[in-house]
FIPA-178239 format. One record per residue (C-alpha): residue number from 0; x, y, z. Coordinates in nm, 3 decimals. Layout:
<NUM <X Y Z>> ...
This chain:
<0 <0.000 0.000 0.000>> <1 <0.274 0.224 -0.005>> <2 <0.310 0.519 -0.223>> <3 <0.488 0.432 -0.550>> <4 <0.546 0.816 -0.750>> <5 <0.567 0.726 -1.111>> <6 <0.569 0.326 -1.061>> <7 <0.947 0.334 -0.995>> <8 <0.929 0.063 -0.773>> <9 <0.706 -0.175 -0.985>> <10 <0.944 -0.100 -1.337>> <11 <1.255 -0.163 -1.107>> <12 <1.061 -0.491 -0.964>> <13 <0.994 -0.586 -1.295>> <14 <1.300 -0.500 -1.475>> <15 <1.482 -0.730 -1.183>> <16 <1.266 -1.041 -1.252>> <17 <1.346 -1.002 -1.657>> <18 <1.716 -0.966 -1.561>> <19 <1.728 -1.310 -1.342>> <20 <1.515 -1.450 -1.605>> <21 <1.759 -1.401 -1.840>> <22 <2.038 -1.495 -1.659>> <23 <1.902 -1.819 -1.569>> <24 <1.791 -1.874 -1.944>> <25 <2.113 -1.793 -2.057>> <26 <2.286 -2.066 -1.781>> <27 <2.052 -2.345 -1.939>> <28 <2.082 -2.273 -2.303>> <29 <2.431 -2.289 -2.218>> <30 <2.455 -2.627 -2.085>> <31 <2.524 -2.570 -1.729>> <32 <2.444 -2.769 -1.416>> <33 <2.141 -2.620 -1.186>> <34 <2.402 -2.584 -0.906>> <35 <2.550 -2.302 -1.194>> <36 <2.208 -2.168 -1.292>> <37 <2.106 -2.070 -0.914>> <38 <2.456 -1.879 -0.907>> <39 <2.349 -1.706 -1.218>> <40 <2.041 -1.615 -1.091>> <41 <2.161 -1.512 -0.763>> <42 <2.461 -1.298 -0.917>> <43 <2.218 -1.134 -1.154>> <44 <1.971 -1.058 -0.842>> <45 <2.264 -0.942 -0.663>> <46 <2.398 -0.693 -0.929>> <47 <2.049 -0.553 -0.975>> <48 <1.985 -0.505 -0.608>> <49 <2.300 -0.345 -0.478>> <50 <2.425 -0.151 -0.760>> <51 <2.306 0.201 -0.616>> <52 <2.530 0.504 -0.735>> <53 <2.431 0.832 -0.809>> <54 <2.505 0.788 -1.164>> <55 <2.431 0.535 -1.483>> <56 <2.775 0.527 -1.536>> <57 <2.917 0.493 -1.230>> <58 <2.657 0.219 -1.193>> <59 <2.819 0.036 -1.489>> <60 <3.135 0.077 -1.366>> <61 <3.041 -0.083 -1.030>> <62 <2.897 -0.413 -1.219>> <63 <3.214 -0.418 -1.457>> <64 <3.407 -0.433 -1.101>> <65 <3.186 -0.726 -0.923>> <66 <3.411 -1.031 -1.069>> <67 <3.715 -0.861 -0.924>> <68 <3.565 -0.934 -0.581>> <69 <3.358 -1.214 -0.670>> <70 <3.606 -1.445 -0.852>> <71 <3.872 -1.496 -0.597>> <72 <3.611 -1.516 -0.291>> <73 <3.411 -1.784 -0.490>> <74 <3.776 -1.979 -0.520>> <75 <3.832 -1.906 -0.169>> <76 <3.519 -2.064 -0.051>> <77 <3.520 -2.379 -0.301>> <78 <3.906 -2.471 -0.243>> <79 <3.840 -2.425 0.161>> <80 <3.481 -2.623 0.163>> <81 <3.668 -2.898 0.336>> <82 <3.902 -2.685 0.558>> <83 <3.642 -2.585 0.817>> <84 <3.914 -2.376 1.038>> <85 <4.070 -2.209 0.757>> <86 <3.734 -2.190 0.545>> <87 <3.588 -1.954 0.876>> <88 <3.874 -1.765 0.946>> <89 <3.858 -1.695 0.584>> <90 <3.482 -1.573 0.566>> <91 <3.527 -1.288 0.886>> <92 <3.805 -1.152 0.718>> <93 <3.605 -1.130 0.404>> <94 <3.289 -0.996 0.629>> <95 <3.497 -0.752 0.805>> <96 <3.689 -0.614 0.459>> <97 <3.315 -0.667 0.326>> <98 <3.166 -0.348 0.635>> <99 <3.491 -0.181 0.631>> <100 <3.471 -0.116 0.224>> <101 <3.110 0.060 0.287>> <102 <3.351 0.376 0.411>> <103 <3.405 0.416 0.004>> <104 <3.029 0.462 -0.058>> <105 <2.789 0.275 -0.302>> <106 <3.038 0.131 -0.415>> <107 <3.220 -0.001 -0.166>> <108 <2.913 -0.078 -0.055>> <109 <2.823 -0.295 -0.330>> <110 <3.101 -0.444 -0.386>> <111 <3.142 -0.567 -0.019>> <112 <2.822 -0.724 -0.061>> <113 <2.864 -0.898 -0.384>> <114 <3.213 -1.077 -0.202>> <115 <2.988 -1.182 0.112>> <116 <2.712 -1.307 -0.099>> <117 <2.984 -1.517 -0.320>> <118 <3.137 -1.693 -0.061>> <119 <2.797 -1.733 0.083>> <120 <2.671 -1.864 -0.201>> <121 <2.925 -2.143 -0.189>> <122 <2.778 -2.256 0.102>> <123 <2.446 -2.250 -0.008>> <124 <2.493 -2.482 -0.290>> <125 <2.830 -2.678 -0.103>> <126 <2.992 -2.610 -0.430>> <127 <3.345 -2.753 -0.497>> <128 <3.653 -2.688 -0.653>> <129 <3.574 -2.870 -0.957>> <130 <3.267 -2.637 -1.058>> <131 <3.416 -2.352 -1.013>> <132 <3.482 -2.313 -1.401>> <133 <3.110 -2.362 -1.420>> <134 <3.035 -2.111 -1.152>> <135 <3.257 -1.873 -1.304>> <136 <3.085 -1.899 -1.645>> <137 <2.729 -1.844 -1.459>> <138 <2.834 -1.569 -1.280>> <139 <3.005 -1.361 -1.572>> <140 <2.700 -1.459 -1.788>> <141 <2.437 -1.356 -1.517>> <142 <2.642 -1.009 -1.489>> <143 <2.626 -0.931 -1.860>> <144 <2.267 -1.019 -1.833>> <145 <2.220 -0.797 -1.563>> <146 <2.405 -0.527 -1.753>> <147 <2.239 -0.540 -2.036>> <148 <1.918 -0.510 -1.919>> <149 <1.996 -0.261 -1.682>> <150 <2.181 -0.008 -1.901>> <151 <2.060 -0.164 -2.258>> <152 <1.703 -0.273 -2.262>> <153 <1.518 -0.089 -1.984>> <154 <1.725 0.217 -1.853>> <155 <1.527 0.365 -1.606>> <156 <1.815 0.549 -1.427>> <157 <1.833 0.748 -1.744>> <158 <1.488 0.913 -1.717>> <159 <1.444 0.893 -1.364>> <160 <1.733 1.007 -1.132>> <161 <1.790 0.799 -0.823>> <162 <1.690 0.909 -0.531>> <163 <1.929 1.113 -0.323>> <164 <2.162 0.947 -0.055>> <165 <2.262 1.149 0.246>> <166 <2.652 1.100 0.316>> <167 <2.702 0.927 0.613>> <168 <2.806 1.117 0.935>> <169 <3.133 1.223 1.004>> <170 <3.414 1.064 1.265>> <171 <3.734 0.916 1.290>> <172 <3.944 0.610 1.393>> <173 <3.709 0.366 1.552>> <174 <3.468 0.598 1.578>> <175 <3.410 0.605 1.219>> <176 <3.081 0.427 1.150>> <177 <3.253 0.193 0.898>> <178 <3.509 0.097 1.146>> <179 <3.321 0.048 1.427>> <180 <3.073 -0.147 1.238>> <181 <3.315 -0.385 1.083>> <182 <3.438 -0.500 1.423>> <183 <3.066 -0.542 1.510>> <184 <2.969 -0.761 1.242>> <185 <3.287 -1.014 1.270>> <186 <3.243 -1.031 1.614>> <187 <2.883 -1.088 1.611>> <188 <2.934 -1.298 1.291>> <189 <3.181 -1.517 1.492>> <190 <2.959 -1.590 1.744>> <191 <2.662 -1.700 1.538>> <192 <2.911 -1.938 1.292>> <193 <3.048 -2.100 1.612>> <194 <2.678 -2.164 1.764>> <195 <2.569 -2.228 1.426>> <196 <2.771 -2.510 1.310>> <197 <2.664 -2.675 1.735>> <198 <2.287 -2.669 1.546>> <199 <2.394 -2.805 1.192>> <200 <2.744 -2.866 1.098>> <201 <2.547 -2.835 0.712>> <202 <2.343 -2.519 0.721>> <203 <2.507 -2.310 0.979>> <204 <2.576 -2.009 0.773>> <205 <2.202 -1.889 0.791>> <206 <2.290 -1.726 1.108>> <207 <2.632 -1.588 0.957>> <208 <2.382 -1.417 0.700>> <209 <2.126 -1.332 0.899>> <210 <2.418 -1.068 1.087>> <211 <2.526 -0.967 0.769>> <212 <2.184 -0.846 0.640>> <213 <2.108 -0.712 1.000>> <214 <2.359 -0.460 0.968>> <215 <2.320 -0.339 0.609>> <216 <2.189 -0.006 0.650>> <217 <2.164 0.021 1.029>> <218 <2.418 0.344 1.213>> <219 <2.308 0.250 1.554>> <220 <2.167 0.026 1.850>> <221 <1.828 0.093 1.815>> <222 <1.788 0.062 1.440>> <223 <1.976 -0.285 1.438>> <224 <1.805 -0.468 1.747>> <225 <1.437 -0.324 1.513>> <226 <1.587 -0.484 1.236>> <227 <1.685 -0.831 1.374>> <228 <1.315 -0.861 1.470>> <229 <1.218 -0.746 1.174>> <230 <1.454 -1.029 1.035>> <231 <1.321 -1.290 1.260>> <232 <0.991 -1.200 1.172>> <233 <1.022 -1.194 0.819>> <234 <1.156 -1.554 0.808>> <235 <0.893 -1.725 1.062>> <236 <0.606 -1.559 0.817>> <237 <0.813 -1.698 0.503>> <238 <0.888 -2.012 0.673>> <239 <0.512 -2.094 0.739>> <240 <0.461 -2.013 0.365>> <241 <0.730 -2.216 0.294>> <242 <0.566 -2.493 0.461>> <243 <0.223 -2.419 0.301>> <244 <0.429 -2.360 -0.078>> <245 <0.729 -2.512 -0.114>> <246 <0.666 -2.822 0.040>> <247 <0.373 -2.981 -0.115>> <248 <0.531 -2.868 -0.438>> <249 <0.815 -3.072 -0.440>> <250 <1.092 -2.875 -0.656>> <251 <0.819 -2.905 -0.965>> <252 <1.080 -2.719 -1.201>> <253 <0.823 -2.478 -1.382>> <254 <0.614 -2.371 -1.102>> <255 <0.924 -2.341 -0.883>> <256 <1.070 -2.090 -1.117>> <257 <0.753 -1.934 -1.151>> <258 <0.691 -1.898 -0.798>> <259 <1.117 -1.771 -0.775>> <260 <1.027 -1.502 -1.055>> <261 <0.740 -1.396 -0.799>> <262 <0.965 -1.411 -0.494>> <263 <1.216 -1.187 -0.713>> <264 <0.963 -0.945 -0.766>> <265 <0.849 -0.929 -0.393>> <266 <1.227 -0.871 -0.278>> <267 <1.281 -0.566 -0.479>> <268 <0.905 -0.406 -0.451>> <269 <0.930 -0.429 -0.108>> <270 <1.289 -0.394 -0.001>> <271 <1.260 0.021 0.014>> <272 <0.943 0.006 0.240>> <273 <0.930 -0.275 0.461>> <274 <1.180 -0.506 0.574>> <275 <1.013 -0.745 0.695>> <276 <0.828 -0.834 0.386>> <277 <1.173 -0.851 0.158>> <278 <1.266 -1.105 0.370>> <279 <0.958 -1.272 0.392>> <280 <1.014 -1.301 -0.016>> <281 <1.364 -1.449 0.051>> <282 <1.262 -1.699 0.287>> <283 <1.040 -1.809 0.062>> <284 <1.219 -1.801 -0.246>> <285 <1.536 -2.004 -0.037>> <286 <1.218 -2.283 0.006>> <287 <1.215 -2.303 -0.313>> <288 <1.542 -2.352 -0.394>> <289 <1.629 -2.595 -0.161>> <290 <1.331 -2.788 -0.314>> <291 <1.485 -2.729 -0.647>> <292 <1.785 -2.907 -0.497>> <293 <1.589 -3.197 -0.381>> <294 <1.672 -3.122 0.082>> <295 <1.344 -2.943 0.123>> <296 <1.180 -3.054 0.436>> <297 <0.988 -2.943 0.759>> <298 <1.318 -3.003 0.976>> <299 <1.540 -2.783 0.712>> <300 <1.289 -2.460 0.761>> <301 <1.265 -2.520 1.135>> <302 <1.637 -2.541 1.138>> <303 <1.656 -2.201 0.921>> <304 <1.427 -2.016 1.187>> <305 <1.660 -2.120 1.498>> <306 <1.978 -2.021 1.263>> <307 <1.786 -1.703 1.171>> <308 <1.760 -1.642 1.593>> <309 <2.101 -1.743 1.661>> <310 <2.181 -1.450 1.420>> <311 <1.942 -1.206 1.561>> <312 <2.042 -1.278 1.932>> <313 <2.452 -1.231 1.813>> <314 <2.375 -0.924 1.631>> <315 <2.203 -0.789 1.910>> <316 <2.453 -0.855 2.161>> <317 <2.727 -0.722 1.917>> <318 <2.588 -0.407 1.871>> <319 <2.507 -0.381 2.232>> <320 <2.801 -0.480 2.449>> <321 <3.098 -0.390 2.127>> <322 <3.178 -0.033 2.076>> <323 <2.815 0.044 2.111>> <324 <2.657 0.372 1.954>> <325 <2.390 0.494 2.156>> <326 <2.039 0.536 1.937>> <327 <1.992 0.903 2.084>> <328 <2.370 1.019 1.958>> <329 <2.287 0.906 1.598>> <330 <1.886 1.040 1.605>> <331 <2.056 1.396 1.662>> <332 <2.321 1.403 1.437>> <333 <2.062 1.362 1.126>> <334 <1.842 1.555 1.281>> <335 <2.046 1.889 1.308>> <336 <2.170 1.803 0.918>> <337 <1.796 1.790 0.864>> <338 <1.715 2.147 1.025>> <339 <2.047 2.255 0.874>> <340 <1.883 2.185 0.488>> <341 <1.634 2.340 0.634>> <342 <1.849 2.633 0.624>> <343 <1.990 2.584 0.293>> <344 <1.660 2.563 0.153>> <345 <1.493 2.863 0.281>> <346 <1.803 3.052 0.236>> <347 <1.814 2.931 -0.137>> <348 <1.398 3.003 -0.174>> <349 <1.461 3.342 -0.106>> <350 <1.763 3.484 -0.310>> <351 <1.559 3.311 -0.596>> <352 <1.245 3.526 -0.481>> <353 <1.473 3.836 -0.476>> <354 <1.598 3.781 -0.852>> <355 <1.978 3.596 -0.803>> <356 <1.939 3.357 -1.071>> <357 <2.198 3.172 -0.992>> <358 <2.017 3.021 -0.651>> <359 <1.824 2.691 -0.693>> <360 <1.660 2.578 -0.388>> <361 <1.532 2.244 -0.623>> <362 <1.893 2.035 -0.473>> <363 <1.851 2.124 -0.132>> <364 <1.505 2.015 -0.110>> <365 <1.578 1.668 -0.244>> <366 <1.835 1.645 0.022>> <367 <1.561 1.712 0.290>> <368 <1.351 1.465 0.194>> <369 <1.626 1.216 0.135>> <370 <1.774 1.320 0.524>> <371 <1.387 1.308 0.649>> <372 <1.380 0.929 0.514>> <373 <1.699 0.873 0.724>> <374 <1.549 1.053 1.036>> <375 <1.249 0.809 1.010>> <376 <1.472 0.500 0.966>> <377 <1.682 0.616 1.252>> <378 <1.365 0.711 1.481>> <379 <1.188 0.360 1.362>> <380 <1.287 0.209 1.720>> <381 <1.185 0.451 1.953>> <382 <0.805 0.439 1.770>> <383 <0.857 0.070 1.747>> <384 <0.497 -0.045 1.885>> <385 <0.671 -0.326 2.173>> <386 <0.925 0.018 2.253>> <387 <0.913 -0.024 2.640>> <388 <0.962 0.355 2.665>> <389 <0.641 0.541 2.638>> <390 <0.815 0.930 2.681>> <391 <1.068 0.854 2.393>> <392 <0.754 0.787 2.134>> <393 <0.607 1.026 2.225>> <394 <0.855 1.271 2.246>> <395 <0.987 1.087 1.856>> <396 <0.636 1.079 1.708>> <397 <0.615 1.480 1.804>> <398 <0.941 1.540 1.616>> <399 <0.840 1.345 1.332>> <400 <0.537 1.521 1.259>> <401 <0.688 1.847 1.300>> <402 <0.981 1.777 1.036>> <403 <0.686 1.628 0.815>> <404 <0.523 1.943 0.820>> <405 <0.821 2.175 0.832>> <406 <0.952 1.977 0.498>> <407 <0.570 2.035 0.321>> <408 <0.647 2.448 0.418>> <409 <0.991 2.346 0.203>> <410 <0.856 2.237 -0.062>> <411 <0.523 2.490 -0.053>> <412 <0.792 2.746 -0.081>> <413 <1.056 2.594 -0.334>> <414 <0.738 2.551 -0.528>> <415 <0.701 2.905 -0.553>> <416 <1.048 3.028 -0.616>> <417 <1.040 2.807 -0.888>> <418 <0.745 2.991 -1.016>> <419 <0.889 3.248 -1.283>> <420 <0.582 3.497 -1.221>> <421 <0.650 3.466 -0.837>> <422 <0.726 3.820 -0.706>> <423 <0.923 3.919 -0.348>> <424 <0.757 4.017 -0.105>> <425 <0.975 4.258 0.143>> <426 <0.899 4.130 0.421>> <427 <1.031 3.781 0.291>> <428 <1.383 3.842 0.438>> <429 <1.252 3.930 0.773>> <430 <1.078 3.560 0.779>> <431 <1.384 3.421 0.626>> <432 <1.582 3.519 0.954>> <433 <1.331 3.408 1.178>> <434 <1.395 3.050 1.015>> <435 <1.752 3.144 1.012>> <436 <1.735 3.223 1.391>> <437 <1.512 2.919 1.455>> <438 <1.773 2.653 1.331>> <439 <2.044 2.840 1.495>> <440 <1.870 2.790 1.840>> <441 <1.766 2.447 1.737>> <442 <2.159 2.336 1.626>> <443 <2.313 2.492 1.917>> <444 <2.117 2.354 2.209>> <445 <2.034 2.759 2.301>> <446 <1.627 2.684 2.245>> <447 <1.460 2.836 2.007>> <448 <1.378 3.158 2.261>> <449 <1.568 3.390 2.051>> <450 <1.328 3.363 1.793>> <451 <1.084 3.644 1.797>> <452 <0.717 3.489 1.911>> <453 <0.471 3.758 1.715>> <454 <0.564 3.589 1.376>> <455 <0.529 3.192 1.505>> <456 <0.165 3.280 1.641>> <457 <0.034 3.439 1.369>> <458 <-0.195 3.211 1.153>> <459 <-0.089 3.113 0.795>> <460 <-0.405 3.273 0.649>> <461 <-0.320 3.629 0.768>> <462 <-0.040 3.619 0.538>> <463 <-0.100 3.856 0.263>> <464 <-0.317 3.760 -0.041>> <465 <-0.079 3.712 -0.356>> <466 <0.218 3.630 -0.041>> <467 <0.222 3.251 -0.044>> <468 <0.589 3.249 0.009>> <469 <0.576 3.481 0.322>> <470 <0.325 3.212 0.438>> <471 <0.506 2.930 0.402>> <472 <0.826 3.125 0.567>> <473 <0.628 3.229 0.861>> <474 <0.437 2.837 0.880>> <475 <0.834 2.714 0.891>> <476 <0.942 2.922 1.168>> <477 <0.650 2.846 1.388>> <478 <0.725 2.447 1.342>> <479 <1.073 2.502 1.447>> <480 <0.957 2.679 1.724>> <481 <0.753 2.353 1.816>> <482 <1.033 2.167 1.785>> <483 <1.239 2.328 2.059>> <484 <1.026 2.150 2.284>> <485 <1.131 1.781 2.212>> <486 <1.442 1.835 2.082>> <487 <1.544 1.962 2.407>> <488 <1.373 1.693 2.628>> <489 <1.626 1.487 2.763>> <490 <1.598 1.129 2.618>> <491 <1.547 0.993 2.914>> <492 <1.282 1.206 3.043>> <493 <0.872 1.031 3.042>> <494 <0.742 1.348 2.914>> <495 <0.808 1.608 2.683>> <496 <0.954 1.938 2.824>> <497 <0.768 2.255 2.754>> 
């Protein structure tokens, strides 16, 4: 049910199935085993999924560049199958290259990714030395299928920009979030392949996984522990649809890949709104597989929901006990960079209102609603519905819906200065440095007192007929005004400070 502007989500969804389908297609016309055609698929999903920079051709750059990370981990993990000590001490340093390479941005990102997934993979299908020509083959097939559908057939990147991507906040040494995060995640991951292998010396790298995908895209306490419930959700819904799906099936090879191209679909329409339901689509779609295989039974997905615990529990206790960052620290770092575009915006809004062509408020307002997405991701456990703390939701709910409505002022007055026929109003500036003021207050922990209180109380429709940008000015400064409130609540206070 959530909002999809311009069916983005559903071309990218089905753009993603066409590429796997391909892939796989490609795999079987070419002879290969199925053990090769999952990896095609897989590498194919893969390079579709995590390819995200800011550019097409950056983007193609990053897919060129997956093989020089995939290649020698999917050798790594095929020659040291039967090494078990080696084989492990192997996979953390790969994991903890694999967090630490995020520093470098999308691509790093990716590319970290693609090397876990690979070795990984291995596991998956307990592939050996001997297919790795095979498994190379797939792989640089499904990439150039990937590729081509991506950049060639269906382009969407070209006519619709992706979405912006606030840079990640600033620190150094271990207290860089890259850093700190890699040590989390081989620590954690260490744990959960050691209990792990105690529940099945054949399918312990679920919970290995299941702390990888945990920390994708988490910065703090909070937001991990939400996701690892999230993650142990996901997999008990998709495991009792397993059970009701994959099962009865029995690895049926055109319905499977049928029911796959659907799963494929799922993971990528749902992956940028609700967590719980990509992985919901993977747990299914991992049924099926296995039943593809012919090792689908009811103790296999009751063995994949303990695994998927084990990995929840580790990750939680990581990010808890190791070099923890507190969920409050990280909430008001975006925040402030949040009231600081703000700022920019308004700032931007108005020099274009006064005639400096050269001002365009359109960038800063994409980065407001890309660091308002981030806010809400990093606020998600505090308005968690089982959140034990009753004064942090509130006091998190209140500073949501303010931000909400300062970013519609934003845009409300972005929208004007974009207007041609728009003219300035004089009293404009004097709004402008109320907003000014406002932020200032807001970013320095002064309160927003300095702000003067006869424009914040006066209602939006006393503005001025023909003055919608003096409105929207005068609506913004008010809402930071409200925010003063909760911001400076302490966090562990069971009301909100007034």
């Amino acid at each position: 049910m959530a909002p999809d502007p311009g069916l983005v989500r559903l071309r990218i969804s089905l753009r993603a199935v066409l590429g796997v389908g391909l892939a796989v297609a490609l795999a079987e016309l070419l002879g290969l085993s199925l053990v090769a055609s999952i990896t095609a698929g897989l590498a194919a999903l893969l390079a579709l999924f995590t390819v995200g920079d800011p550019t097409v051709r950056r983007q193609a750059v990053t897919t060129a560049l997956l093989p020089t990370v995939g290649f020698p981990v999917l050798a790594l993990a095929a020659v040291l199958h039967d090494a078990p000590l080696l084989r492990d001490t192997t996979w953390l340093l790969v994991i903890f290259a694999g967090v630490y390479a995020r520093r470098w941005g999308p691509r790093g990102h990716a590319l970290g990714i693609f090397a876990f997934m690979q070795f990984f993979v291995t596991q998956f299908l307990h592939a050996l030395p001997a297919q790795l020509p095979q498994l190379y083959s797939a792989t640089g097939v499904a990439l150039g299928a990937a590729g081509a559908v991506r950049f060639v057939l269906w382009p969407i990147e070209r006519r619709v920009p992706p979405p912006a991507v606030p840079a990640a906040l600033p620190g150094t040494g271990l207290a860089r979030a890259t850093t700190r995060q890699a040590v989390q995640v081989a620590v954690a991951s260490g744990a959960a392949l050691v209990i792990g292998q105690f529940l099945s010396e054949q399918r312990w790298y679920w919970a290995v996984g299941t702390v990888w995908w945990i920390f994708v895209n988490t910065a703090s306490r909070g937001e991990t522990l939400v996701r690892g419930f999230r993650r142990v959700l996901g997999t008990v819904t998709g495991i009792a649809a397993g059970f009701l799906v994959a099962i009865p099936l029995g690895g049926a090879p055109v319905v499977t890949a049928l029911l796959v191209a659907v799963c494929v679909f799922g993971i990528f329409y749902t992956a940028a709104v609700s967590y719980s339901w990509m992985i919901l689509a993977v747990t299914v779609m991992a049924s099926l597989l296995y039943g593809l295989l012919g090792v689908l039974d009811g103790a296999l997905l009751l063995l994949r929901v303990s695994e998927t615990v084990v990995g929840a529990v580790c990750a939680g206790l990581a990010v808890t006990l190791v070099l923890p960052v507190r969920t409050h620290t990280t909430n008001d770092a975006w925040i402030q960079r949040a009231l600081l575009c703000v700022r920019s915006a308004t700032s931007a809004s108005v020099k274009r209102l006064a005639g400096d062509a050269a001002a365009d408020p359109t960038p800063h307002a994409a980065e407001l609603e890309a660091l308002l997405g981030r806010v809400r991701l990093s606020l998600a456990p505090l308005v968690h519905p089982l959140t034990p703390f009753r004064g942090r939701k509130q006091r998190a709910r209140q500073v949501l819906v303010l931000l909400d409505e300062a970013a519609g002022e934003v845009r409300g007055l972005v929208a004007v200065a974009a207007d041609p026929d728009a003219g300035h109003d004089a009293r404009l500036a004097a709004a402008c440095w109320r907003v000014e003021a406002a932020v200032e207050a807001l970013t320095s922990r002064e309160g927003a007192a300095a702000v003067e209180p006869d424009a914040h109380h006066r209602a939006e429709g006393e503005a001025p007929t023909g003055a919608p940008a003096l409105a929207h000015a005068r609506g913004l400064a008010r809402v930071l005004t409200e925010l003063d409130a909760p911001l400076r609540t302490s966090p562990g206070a069971w009301v909100v400070r007034s």
